[in-house]
Every structure is written in structure tokens, then in C-alpha cells.
N, C-alpha and C positions, 0 to 999 in steps of 0.2 A: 720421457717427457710426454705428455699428455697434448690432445689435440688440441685443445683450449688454451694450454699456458704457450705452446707454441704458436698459436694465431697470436696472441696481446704480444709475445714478441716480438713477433714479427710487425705486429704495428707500435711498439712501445714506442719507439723514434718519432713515430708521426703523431704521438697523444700534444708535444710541447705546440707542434705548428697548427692543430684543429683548434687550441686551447689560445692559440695567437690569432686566429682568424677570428675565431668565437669573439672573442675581445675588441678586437675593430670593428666587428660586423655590430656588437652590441653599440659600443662608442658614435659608431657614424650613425646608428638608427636614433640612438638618443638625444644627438644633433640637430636631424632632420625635425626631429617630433618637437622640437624646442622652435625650430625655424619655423615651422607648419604654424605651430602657437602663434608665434609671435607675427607671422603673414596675416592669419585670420584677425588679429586683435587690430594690425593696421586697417586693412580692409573695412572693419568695424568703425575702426575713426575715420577716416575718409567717406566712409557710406553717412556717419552722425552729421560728417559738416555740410554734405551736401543736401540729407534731407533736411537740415537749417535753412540751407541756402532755398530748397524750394518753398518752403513754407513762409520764409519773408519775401523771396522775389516770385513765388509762384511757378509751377513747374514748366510753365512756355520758355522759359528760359533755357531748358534743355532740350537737346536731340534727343531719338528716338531710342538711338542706341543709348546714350544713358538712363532713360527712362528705363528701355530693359535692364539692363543693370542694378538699377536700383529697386528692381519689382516692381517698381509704378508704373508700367503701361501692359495691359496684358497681354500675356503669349500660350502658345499651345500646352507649353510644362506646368505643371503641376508645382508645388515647390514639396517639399518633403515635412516632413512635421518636425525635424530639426532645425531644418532649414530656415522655416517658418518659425520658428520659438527664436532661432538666434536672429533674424533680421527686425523682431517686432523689438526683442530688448538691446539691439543697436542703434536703432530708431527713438529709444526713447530716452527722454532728458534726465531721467531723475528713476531712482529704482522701483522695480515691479513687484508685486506681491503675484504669485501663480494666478488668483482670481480676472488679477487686471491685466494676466499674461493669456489668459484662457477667453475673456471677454474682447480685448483685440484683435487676436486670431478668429472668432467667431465673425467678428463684422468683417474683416479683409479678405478671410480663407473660411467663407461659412463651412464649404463639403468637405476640409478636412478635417473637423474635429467630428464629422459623423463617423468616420470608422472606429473612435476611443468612446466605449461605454465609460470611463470616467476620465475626461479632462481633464482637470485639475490634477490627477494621478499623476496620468501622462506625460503634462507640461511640468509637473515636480520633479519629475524621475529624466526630462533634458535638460532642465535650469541645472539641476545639482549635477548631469555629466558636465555641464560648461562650466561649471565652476571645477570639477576634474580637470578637464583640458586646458582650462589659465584662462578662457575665453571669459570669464565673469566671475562675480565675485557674490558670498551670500553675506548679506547683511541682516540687521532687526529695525524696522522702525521704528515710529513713536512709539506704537500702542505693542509693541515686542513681538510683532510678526514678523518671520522673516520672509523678506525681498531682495532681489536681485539683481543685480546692477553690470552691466559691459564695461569690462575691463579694458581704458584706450590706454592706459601704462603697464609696462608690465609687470608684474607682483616683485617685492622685492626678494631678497632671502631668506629664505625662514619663515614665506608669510605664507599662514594656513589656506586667505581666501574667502575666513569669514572673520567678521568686524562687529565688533556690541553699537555701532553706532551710523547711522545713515547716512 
């Protein structure tokens, strides 16, 4: 017998238990990333009602610590450029086209779209991860562009994520 068939022997026994771990290690990560989804998409609704709630009762009506929370007071952090694309289409009432998701971010976060020589690109290439991660969803408007919309339920089964209709 050969040095090779006797090492897999000698671990043949242990290929069922690595093959049972694998499986739960996979099972529990698939879990988590489902949980993660569906935290962020709450997050998302609870951030829409409240920047509701500022905008009819005006933001005095908050502490500071909420205000940080919501992005609305400013702090030393930076926000990321994901960051930034998911809080602007959390924030809004009705679905984005990249342009309108690129002209938002410009007025709120003017110095982060200076490091992207094309914005629009940019902002394309993390609408369509959020709509990977279940965080949103791509739609077609009127005039059949598509736009982008915050997922506050969570996709049903089977549902791709994009929709012929606004």
C-alpha cells in the first residue's frame, strides 16, 4: 500500500464528520445572512418612519443621539459610499432612478462622490448589490427606466427582486 492510499485511510472515518460540519457550518451561515437581511431591511423601516416623523414634526423633536443615528446631525465619520446609497434610498418615499440617487448623495455627501470618476456607475453597481442582499428591490418606471426602491417587507419566494411595474 502506497503512502497516499494509507493517509485517506487513515482519515476515511473522519471524511463523514468534516462533511457534517461543513453542512452546519454552511446551514448556520445561511441563517445568519438571512437574519442580517432581514435586521438591515427593519432598520430601513424604522429609519423611513422616523425621517417621516422629522420632516412633518421637524427634527427638534429629536435627541442628539437620534439625530446621530439617523445621519442628520453631523459627526467626525464619514459614511461609506454604501452606506451612503442605502440610507438615501431608505429615506426616500417612492423609487430612485441612479441619477436621483447620485444627485442626493451630491447635495448631502458632496466629497464622496469625488473619489468615483463616474457616479452614476458607482451608484449602479450598489443599487444592484442591494437588491442582491434583499435590501431593495429594482423596478421600471413610467418612461421604463429602471429604479430602485427599499425593501421594508421581505421578498416573497420565488421573487426575483425586479418588477415591470412601480
Amino acid at each position: 500500500m502506497d503512502e497516499t492510499n494509507l493517509t485517506l485511510d487513515r482519515f476515511s472515518g473522519n471524511g463523514a464528520h468534516v462533511q457534517e460540519v461543513l453542512r452546519a457550518a454552511q446551514s448556520e451561515l445561511h441563517a445568519l445572512l438571512r437574519q442580517k437581511a432581514e435586521t438591515i431591511r427593519r432598520i430601513g423601516s424604522i429609519k423611513q418612519t422616523l425621517a417621516g416623523l422629522a420632516n412633518l414634526f421637524g427634527e427638534s423633536v429629536f435627541d442628539d443621539e437620534l439625530l446621530l443615528l439617523l445621519d442628520r446631525k453631523a459627526s467626525s465619520r464619514k459614511p461609506g459610499f454604501t452606506r451612503a446609497c442605502r440610507q438615501v434610498l431608505m429615506e426616500s418615499p417612492s423609487p430612485m432612478c441612479a441619477r436621483e440617487v447620485v444627485n442626493s448623495l451630491s447635495r448631502r455627501f458632496p466629497d464622496l462622490l469625488q473619489r468615483h470618476r463616474e457616479p452614476s456607475a458607482s451608484v449602479t453597481t450598489v443599487l444592484n448589490r442591494l437588491v442582491q442582499y434583499q435590501e431593495a428591490r429594482a423596478l421600471l418606471d413610467d418612461r421604463g427606466r429602471r429604479a430602485w426602491q427599499w425593501i421594508t417587507q421581505p421578498p416573497t419566494e420565488g421573487h426575483t427582486g425586479v418588477s415591470a411595474t412601480a
